[in-house]
DRENTORPA-301660 format. One record per residue (C-alpha): x, y, z. Coordinates in steps of 0.001 Angstrom, whole numbers, plus 524288, in hexadecimal, padded with zeros to 5 digits. Each point is the difference from the previous one (the first is absolute). Layout:
BEGIN
XYZ
...
END
This chain:
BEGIN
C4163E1DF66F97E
7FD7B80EA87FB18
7FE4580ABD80BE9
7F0E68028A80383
804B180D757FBB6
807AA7FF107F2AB
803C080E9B7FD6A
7FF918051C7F000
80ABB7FF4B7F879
806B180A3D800DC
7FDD77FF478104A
804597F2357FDC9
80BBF804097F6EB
8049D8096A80BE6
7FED17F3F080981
808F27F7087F706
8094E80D03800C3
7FF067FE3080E4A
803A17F28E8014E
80B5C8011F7F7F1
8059180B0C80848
7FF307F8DB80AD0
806937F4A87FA41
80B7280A327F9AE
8006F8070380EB2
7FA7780C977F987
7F7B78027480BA7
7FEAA810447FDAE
7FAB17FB267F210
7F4D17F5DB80624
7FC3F808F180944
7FF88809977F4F8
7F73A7F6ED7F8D3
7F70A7FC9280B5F
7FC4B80BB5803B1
7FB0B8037B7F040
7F67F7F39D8029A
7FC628046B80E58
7FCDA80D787FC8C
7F50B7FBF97F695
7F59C7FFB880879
7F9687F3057FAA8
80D317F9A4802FA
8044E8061180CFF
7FBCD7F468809A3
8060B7F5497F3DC
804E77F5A980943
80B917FA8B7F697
804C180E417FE6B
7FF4E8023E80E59
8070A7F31F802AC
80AD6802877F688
8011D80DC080574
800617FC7280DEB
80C447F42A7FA34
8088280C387FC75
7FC608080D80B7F
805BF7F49A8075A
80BE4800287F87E
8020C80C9780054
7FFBA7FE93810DD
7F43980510802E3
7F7C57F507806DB
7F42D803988063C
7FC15807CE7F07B
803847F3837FA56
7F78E7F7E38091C
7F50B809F77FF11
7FF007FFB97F16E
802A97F0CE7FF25
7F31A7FE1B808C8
7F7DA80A777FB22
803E27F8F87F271
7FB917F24F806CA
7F3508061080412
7FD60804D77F456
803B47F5DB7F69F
7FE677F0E680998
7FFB77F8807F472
80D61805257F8DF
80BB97F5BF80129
808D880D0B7FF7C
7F9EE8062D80B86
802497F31880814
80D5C7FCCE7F93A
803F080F6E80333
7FB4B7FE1A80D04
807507F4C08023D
80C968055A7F8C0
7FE14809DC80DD4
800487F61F8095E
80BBD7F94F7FA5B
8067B80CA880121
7FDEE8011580DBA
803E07F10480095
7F2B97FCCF80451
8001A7F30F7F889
7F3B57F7B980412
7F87880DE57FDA2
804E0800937F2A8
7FCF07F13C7FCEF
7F30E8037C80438
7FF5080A4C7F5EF
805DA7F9087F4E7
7F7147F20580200
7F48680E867FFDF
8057D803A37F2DF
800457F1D37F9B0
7F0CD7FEC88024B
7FE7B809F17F667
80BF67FB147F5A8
8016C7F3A5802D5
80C987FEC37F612
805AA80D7380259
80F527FBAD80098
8040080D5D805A5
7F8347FB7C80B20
803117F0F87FF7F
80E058038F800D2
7FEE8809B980B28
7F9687F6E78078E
808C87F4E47FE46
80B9380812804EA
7F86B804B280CF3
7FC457F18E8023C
80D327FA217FE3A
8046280AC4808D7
7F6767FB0880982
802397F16F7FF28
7F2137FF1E7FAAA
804E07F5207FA2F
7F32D7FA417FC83
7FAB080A897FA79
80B80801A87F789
800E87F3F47F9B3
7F2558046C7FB58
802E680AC67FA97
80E0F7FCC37F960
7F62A7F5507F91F
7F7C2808ED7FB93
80A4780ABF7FAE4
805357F0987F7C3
7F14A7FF237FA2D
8005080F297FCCA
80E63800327FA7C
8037E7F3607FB77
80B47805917F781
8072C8076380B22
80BBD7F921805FD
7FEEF8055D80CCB
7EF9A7F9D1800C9
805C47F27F80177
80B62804228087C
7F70B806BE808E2
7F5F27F3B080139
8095F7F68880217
806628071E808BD
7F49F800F1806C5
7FD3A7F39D7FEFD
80D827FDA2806A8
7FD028076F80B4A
7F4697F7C680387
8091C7F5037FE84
7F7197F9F07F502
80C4D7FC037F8FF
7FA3B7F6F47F5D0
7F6F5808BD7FADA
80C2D80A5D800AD
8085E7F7267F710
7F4777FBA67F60B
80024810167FCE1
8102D803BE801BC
800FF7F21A7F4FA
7F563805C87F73E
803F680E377FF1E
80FB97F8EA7FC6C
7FA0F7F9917F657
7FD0480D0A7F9F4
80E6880611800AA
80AE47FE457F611
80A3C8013C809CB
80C85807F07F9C2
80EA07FD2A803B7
804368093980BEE
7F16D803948045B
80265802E380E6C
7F1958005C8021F
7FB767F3517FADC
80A0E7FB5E807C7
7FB33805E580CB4
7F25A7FA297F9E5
805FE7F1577FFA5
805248004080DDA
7F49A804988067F
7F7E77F5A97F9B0
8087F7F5958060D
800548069080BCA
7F15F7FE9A7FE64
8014C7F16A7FDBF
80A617FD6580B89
7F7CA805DF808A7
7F3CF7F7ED7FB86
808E17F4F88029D
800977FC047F1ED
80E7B7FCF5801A7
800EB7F61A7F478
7F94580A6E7F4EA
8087580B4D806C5
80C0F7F9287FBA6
7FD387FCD37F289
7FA2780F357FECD
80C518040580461
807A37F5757F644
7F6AE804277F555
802E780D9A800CF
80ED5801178043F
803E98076F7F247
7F4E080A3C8054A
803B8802CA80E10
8096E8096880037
802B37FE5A80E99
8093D7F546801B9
80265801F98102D
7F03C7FF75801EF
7FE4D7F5C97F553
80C817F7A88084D
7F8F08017780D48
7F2C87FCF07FB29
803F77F2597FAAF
806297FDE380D70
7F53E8024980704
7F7E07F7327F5D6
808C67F5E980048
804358006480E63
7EEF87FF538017C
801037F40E7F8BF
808247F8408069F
80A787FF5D7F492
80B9E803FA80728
80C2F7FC087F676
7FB0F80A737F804
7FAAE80A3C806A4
80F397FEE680782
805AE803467F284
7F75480A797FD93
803578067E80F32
80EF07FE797FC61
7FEBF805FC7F3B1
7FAD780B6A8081F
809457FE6E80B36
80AD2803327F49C
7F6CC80BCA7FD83
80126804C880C95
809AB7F900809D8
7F9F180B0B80C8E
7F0897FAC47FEE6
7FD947F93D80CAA
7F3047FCDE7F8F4
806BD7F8697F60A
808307F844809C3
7F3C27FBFF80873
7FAE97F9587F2C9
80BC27F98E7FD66
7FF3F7F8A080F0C
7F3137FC767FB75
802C57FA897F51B
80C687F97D80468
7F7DE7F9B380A96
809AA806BF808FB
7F86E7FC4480D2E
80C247FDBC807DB
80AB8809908043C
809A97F8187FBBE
7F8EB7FF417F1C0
7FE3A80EEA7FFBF
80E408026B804D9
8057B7F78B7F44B
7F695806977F758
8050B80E0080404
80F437FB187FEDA
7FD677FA987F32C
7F92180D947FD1A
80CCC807CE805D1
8092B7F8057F95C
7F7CD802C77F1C9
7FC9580FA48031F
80E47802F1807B0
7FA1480E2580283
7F2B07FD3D804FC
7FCDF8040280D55
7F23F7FC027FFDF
803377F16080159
809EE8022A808EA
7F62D8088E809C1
7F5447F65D7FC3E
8090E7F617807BA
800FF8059380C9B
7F082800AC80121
7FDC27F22080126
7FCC07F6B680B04
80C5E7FA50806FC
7FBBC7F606809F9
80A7E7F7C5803C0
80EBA802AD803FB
8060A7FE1A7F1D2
7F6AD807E87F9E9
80257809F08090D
80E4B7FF2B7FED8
7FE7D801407F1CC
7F77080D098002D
80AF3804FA808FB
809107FE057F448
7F753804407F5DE
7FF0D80CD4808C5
80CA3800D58018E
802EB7FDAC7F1AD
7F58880BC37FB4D
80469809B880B28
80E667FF597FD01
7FDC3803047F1CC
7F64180A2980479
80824808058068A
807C6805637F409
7F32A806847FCFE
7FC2E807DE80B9D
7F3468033A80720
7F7387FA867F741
805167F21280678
7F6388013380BD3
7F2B58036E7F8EA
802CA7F16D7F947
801987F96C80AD4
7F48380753809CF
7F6807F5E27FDCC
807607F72A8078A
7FDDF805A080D64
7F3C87F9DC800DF
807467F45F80504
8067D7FF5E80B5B
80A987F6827FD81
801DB8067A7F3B2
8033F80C5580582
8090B7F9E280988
808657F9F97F43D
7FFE580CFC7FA28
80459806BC80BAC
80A957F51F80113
805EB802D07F3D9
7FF1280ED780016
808648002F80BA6
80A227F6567FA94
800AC809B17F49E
8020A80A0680962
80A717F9AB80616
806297FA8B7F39E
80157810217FDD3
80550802FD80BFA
80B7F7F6457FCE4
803D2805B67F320
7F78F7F60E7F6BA
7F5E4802057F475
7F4A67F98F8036B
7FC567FE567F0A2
80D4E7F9857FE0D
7FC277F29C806E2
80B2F7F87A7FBAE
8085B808928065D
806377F67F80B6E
7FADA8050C80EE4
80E677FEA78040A
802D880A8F7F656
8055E80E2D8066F
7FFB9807BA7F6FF
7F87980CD38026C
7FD9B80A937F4D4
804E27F9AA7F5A6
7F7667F55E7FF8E
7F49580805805DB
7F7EF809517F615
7FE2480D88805D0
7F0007FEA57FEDA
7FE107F281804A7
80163804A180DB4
7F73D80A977FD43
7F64D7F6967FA8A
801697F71180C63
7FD6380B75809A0
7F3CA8048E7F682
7F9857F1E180039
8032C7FD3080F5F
7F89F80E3F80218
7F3BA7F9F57F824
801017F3AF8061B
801158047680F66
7F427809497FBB5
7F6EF7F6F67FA84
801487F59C80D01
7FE2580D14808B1
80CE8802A180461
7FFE380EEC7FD32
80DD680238807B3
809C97F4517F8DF
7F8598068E7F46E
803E780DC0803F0
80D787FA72800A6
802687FB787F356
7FAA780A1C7F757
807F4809B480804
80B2E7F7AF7FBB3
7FBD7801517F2E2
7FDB280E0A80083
80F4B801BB804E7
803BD7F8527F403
7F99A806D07F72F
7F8ED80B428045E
7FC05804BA7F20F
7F6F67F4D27FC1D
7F0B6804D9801A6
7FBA97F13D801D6
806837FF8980CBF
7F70380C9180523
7F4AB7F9517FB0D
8034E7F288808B4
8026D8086C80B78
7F2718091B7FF42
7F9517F03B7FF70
8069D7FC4880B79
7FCA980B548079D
7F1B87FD7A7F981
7FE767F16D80511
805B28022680C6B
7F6F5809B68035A
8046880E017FF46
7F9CB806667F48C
8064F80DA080366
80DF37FB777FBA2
7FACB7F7937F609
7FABC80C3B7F8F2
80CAA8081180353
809557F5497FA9D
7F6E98009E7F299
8028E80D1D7FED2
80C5A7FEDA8002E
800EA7F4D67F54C
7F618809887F814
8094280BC2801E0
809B37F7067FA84
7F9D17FE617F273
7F4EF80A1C7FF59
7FCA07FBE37F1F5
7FCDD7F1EB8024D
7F1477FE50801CD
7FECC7F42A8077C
80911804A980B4C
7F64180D827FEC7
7F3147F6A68020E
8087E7F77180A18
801B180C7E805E6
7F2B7803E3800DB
7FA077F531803BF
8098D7FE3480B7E
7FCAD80DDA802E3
7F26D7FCC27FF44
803397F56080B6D
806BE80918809DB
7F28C8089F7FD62
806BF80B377FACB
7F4E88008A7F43C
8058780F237FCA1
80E1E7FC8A7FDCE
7F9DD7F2897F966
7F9C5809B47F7BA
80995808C77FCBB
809B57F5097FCB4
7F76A7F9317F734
7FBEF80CFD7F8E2
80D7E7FF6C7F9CD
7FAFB7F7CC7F6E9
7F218803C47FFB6
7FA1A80C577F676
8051080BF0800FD
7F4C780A50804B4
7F8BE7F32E8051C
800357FC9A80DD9
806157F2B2802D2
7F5667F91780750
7F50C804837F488
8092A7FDA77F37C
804337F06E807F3
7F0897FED9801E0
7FDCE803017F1FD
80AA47F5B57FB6E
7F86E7F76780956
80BBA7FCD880838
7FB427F7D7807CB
80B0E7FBE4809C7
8016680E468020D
7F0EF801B8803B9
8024F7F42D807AE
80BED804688075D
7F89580D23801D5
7F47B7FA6980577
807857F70180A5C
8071980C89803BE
7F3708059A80288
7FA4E7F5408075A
80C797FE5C8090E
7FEA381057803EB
7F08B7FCD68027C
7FCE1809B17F33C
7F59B7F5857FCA0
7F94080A257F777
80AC1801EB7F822
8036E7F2A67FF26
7F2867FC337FD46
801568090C7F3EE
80C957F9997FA4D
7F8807F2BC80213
7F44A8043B7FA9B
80885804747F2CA
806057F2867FF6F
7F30C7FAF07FD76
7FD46809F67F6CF
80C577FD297F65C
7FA1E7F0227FF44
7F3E08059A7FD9D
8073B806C17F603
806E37F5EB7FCCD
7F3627F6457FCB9
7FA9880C177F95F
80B30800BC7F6E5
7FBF87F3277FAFC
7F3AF805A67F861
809B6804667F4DF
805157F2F67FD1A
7F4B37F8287FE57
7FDB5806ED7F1FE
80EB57FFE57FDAD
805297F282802B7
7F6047F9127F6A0
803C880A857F543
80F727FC9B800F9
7FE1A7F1AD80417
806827FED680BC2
7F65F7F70A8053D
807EA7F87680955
8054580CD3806DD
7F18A8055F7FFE8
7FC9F7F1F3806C1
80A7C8027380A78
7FC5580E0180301
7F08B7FCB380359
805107F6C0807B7
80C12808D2807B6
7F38D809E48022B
7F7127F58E805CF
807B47FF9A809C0
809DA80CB3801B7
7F9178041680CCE
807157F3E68061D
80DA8808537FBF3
808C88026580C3A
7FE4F80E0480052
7F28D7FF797FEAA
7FEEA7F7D980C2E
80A698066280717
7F6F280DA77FE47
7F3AE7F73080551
8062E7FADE80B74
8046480D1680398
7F187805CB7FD80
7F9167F641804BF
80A348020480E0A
7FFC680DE87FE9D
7EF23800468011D
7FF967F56F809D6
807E38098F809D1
7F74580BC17FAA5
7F4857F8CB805BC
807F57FAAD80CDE
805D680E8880067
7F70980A827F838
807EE80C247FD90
7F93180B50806EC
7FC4A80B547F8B8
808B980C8E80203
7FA8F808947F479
7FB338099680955
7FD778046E80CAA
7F69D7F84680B01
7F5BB808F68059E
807217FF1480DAF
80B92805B57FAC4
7F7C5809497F767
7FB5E8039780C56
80D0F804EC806C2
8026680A047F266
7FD1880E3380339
7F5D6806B27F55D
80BBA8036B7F8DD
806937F2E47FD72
7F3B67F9B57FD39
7FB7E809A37F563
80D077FDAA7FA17
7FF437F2C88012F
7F18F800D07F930
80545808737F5C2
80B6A7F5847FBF5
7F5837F639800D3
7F937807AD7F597
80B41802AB7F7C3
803337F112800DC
7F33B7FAB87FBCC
7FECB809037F546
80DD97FCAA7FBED
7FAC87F1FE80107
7F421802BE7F842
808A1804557F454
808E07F66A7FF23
7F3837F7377FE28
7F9CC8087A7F70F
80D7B7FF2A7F735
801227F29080318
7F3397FCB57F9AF
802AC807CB7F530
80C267F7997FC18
7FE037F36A7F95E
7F7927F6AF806C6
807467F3667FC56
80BFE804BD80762
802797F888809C4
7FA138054F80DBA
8088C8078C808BB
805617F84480BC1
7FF2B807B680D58
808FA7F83280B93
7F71A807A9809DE
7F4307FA897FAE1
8056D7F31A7FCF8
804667FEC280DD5
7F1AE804E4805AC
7FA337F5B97F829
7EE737FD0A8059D
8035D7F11C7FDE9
80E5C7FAA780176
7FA5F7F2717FFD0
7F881800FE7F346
80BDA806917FB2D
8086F7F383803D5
7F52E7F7427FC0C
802FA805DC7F09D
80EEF7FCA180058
7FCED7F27D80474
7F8A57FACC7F610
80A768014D7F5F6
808C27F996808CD
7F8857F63C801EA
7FC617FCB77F055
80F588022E7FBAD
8089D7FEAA80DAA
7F91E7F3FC806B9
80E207F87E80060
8042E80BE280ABF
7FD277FD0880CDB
7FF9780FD280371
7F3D6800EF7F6C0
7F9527F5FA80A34
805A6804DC80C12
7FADD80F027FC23
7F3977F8F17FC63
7FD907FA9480CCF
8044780C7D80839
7F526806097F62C
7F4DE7F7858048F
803B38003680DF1
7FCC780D7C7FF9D
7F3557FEB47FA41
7FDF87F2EE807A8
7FEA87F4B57F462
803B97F54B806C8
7FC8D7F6AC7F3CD
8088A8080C7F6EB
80B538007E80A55
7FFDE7F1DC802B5
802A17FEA07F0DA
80A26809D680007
8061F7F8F080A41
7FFCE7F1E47F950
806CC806A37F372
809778048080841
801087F34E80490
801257F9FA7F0B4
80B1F807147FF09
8077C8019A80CF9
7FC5E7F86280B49
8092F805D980787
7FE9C80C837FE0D
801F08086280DBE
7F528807827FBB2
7F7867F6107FD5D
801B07FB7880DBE
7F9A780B4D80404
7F5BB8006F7F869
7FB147F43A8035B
800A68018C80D91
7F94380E527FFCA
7F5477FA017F6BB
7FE017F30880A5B
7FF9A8092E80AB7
7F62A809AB7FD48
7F1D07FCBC80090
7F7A0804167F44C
7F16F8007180244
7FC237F78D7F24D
7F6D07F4407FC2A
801D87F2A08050B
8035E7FBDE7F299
8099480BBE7FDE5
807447FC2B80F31
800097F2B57FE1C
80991802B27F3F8
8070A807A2805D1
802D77F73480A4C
804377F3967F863
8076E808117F68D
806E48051280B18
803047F43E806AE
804D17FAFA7F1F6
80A0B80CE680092
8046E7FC5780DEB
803DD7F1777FCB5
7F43B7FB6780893
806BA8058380B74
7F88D80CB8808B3
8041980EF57FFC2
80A0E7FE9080BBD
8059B7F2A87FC25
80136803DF7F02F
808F180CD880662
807897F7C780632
803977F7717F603
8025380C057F7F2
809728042E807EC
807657F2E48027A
801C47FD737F0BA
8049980DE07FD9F
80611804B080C25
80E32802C77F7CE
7F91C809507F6D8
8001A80DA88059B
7F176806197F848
7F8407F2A580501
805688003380D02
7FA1A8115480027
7F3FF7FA837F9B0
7FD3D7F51B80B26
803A2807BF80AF3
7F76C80AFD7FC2C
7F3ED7F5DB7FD6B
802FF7F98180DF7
8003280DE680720
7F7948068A7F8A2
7F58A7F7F07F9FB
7FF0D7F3AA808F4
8067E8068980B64
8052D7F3C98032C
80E95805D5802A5
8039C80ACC808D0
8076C80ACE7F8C8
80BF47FFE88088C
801A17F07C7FAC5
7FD4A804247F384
80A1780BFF7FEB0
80B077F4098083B
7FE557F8897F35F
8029680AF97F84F
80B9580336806F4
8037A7F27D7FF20
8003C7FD727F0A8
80B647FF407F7F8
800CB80CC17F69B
80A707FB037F74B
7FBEC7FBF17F2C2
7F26E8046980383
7F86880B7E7F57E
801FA80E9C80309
7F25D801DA7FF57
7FCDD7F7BE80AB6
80980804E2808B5
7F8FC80DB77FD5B
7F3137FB0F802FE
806187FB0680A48
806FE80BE580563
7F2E4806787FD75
7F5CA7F689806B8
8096A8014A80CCE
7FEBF80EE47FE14
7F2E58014F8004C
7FDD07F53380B64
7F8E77F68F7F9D1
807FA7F61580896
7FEE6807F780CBD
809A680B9180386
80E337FDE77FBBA
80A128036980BD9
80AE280B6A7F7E9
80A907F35580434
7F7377F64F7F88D
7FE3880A657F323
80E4D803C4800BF
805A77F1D97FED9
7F5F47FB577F63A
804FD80BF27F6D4
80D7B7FB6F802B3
7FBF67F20E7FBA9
7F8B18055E7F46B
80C008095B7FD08
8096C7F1AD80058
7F5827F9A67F595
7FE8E80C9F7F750
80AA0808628014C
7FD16809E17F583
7F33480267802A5
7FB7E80CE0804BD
7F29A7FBF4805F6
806C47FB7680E04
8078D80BD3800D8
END
């Protein structure tokens, strides 16, 4: 539709000039031009010009002109699709994307088949899961632009997305019956397996395979084209042949764990017994595979034989495994999960250890046990290897000194490898002393200053210890030169650094600065779903459809990303204490103290109070003279001093709650959350998630009880839900008898037993704290987490269970010193 205020031609020849500057970056040139159609005074309120003028202003930084000339323009000119597409070509800018949406749906009542527009909108909507909305629009860019390739990509795609799949197919089938595919055309290969991915997902399993039969001499991708007529024919129940297909890719690729887990399937390997023949049959065809031999040791072994048998299995795969070094223990980790297995392992460990200590190789098993010969049999690293994996071993089950033991062996042997600095700094690390952790890093850095991962294991253990300047300095070996380290790692978005950083933080109570460094986390995955924007164009251009598929998908959910929810625990912690524990203001002076300055001192301290605010006033003024998209400075002194902590929280939780809901921290914060602001509905739910996932949770046990305990003036309705939901939690039992029963099923496990006794003294007062702190004394520490044993050490401290006699504290450290004897914290 024509603007309500066409200029003359040569007015309208200078406008076409400044279009294409814009679109050639020539923005000196379209201002140029502009301002020969805004100086005529007929033209000098033309809303098009204005708008275009106001779209270089804003790339050319300067927002608020742009913004004032783009809705002077609007005012001028309401019915001009360029005024309303300019406008919202502003708000995408500032990544105000329903704005923009607005502004484009504005611009299509006046050109209802502008493409320029159709396409701009498309991308913002796609961006925005407007998926709806979309698919509308991709249809009508198809009845615009019939010819283009990338119309029917985009609708069906769309299409796809709203998962109506046969409508999807009916347009990826007609648009191939338009191509002349040529030999070697990666794209129209990409094309072919995204259209059966199409179909396999519309469960069209039987028209999936013959696509993918019909066009084998097209698909360039034989791995993808091998798995996809697995999973077809595994779907369909023909298992002879999909088992061909997943050996032909098991001879691909001996190491996919993937592959193997089809082949059980489709073996109908059910049994342990089946599934150990399988993998022997699978050894004894790949000789060098590892994955079938590790794939083994994960099963289910009941009964005595089978056990016996995994015994020599691991025996088998640790004996070879030791003529490769370290690397043997990161295969076998897994394993600890099971108690019995762990036992076995620490069986045979020690037999190897012994097997050295008599003069034998224990990778020569042959070798007879009456043998006596010493170093010529033995090879000078296989006792070195022994010492390394007995280090990891005693570590991982907790016991920090046999640990400290063997790697000191090891260290004696050979005191030049770097690995065996590394395994010492993680022993210190588990076992609780962070200070010698970091100091034992350093010296495995020092040892190869050029290795990068040793520099970021360095840091980070730095980071732990809370030395965040030496952390710093270390990692800014690596970093920019002329760049700070913690600004250039922010900018790579580093984000186990920021992490680190903001846990170091939180530890020394600097919860502004940590807030900051949490608060950037969630910036980079904004970032991160922002970067997204470019691909939507790009993807359909070069085909990679699948790929395109997966990364909408990966976004959808990215929040749900460990780091991410790492960060929001630690906010959402961080502003629950703010509001438990404000952080008083110290900028200044009260007017008490004021009050005890001479004239003197206070007109000096009125004069720096000057300086400062004027100081203050032009940082502002330059700060609002910079860009305006830059991100806004973070201040830790006014994150810390935050009006509303709770609202604050109340933002971090709703992301865990859409993309971490599997955690049971997300629910726990959730429910400390709505105790303070007294929801009893909404922690009564967080409470039964909780209880989805963990029954036994010692914190959950709390919960409950404070939650039963405390009486909420509500409805009768509201109460009486509360009260059979309740009574659900407790196992139909009351507040005093479910505690009890608590107690009695998990009186062996060192963090329940803390969390009972402080609900019986504390919340149901229904134990005196002397008893309480003789059960304490009373548990057994060994095997028990170092982090209870803190919370321990630090509930007796501050007399939650009565006062502590300096006899009762001293042999409770002493016991606590026998369970963890590296640990610093019972010093």
């Amino acid at each position: 539709m024509p603007s309500s205020n066409p200029l003359p031609p040569k007015e309208a020849a200078l406008f076409k000039r400044i279009l294409k500057c814009y679109e050639h970056k020539q923005y000196k040139n379209g201002l140029k031009f502009a301002k020969q159609i805004l100086s005529n005074p007929k033209y000098a309120e033309h809303g098009e010009t204005l708008a275009m003028k106001g779209l270089i202003l804003n790339c050319l930084a300067k927002k608020d002109e742009a913004y004032d000339n783009v809705k002077r323009g609007l005012r001028n000119d309401l019915k001009s699709h360029v005024c309303w597409h300019v406008y919202g070509l502003l708000q995408r800018s500032d990544r105000k994307y329903d704005e923009a949406i607005k502004c484009y749906r504005n611009a299509l009542k006046w050109d209802k088949e502008n493409l320029q527009i159709l396409r701009d909108l498309s991308l913002l909507q796609v961006q925005m899961r407007d998926l709806e909305g979309y698919k509308e629009t991709r249809h009508q860019l198809l009845l615009l632009r019939p010819a283009q390739r990338v119309s029917w990509i985009g609708f069906a795609m769309a299409l796809h997305l709203v998962n109506e799949f046969d409508m999807a197919i009916t347009v990826l089938e007609e648009y191939r019956k338009t191509q002349q595919p040529r030999s070697f055309d990666y794209e129209h290969s990409e094309f072919l397996l995204y259209e059966n991915q199409v179909m396999r997902e519309a469960g069209l399993l039987e028209k999936a395979l013959d696509h993918l039969h019909q066009n084998q001499d097209y698909i360039l991708d034989v791995l993808v084209f091998q798995e996809s007529k697995a999973d077809i024919l595994m779907r369909l129940g023909r298992w002879e042949e999909a088992k061909q297909v997943v050996e032909s890719l098991i001879e691909r690729n001996t190491e996919n764990w993937e592959y193997l887990r089809l082949l059980q399937r489709c073996s109908a390997a059910e049994s342990t017994e089946s599934r150990l023949r399988l993998f022997d049959q699978l050894c004894q065809r790949f000789q060098r595979a590892q994955a079938p031999r590790r794939m083994a040791l994960y099963l289910e072994y009941d009964t005595a034989d089978l056990r016996q048998r995994f015994r020599d299995t691991l025996n088998a795969y640790l004996r070879a495994g030791l003529s490769r070094g370290p690397p043997l223990f990161a295969s076998i980790k897994s394993l600890y999960s099971d108690a019995w297995k762990v036992a076995v392992i620490e069986e045979l460990l020690v037999s190897y250890l012994d097997e050295v200590n008599a003069g034998r190789d224990p990778t020569c098993p042959s070798a007879p046990a009456e043998s006596t010969e010493s170093d010529d049999s033995l090879l000078p690293c296989t006792a070195l290897w022994v010492n390394i994996i007995l280090a990891q071993h005693w570590s991982a089950v907790g016991r920090s000194a046999d640990a400290m033991r063997h790697v000191d062996a090891a260290i004696e042997h050979t005191p030049t490898m770097v690995e065996l600095y590394v395994l010492k700094a993680k022993i210190y690390k588990r076992g609780g002393d962070p200070a010698k952790a970091a100091q034992w890093m350093e010296e495995a850095q020092s040892m190869d200053t050029a290795d990068r991962f040793l520099n970021s294991k360095c840091t980070k253990y730095l980071l732990r210890c809370d030395r965040v300047e030496d952390a710093c300095s270390m990692a800014s070996k690596f970093t920019r030169e002329g760049v700070g380290a913690m600004e250039n790692l922010n900018e790579m978005q580093c984000l186990w650094f920021l992490s680190e950083c903001a846990r170091a933080f939180q530890r020394q109570r600097r919860f502004g600065d940590a807030l900051k460094k949490c608060i950037e986390i969630d910036r980079h995955f904004s970032e991160m779903v922002e970067d997204q924007f470019d691909f939507h164009t790009y993807c359909t251009r070069k085909m990679t459809l699948r790929s395109y598929m997966h990364m909408l998908r990966f976004e959808d959910g990215i929040r749900g990303h460990r780091f991410f929810v790492d960060a929001a625990v630690m906010a959402m912690n961080i502003y629950l204490e703010l509001h438990d524990h404000p952080v008083a203001d110290q900028d200044g002076l009260h007017d008490d103290q004021q009050d005890n300055l001479s004239a003197a001192e206070l007109k000096k301290l009125k004069s720096k109070q000057r300086k400062a605010a004027r100081r203050a006033q032009q940082q502002e003024e330059q700060r609002r003279d910079t860009e305006q998209s830059r991100p806004e400075e973070l201040d830790p002194a006014t994150l810390e001093r935050v009006e509303r902590p709770l609202d604050e929280a109340a933002r971090w939780l709703q992301p865990l709650q859409d993309r971490a809901a599997s955690s049971v921290d997300t629910h726990l914060l959730a429910f400390e959350l709505h105790w303070r602001r007294g929801k009893p509905l909404l922690m009564l739910q967080a409470a039964k998630r909780v209880h989805a996932i963990d029954p036994q949770h010692p914190r959950l046990h709390e919960h409950v009880v404070r939650l039963a305990s405390r009486t909420f003036h509500v409805a009768d309705a509201v109460a009486t839900v509360l009260k059979q939901e309740l009574h659900r939690l407790m196992g139909g039992h009351d507040v005093v008898d479910f505690d009890r029963r608590f107690l009695e099923d998990n009186r062996h496990s060192l963090p329940h037993l803390l969390e009972a006794m402080h609900v019986s003294v504390v919340h149901l007062k229904t134990t005196p704290p002397e008893t309480a702190a003789d059960a304490l004394y009373a548990a057994k520490l060994m095997g028990q987490p170092l982090h209870a044993g803190i919370q321990m050490m630090d509930a007796l401290h501050k007399g939650t269970f009565g006062v502590c006699t300096t006899q009762q504290m001293d042999t409770l450290r002493q016991q606590c010193r026998l369970a963890w004897p590296l640990a610093t914290a019972f010093e």
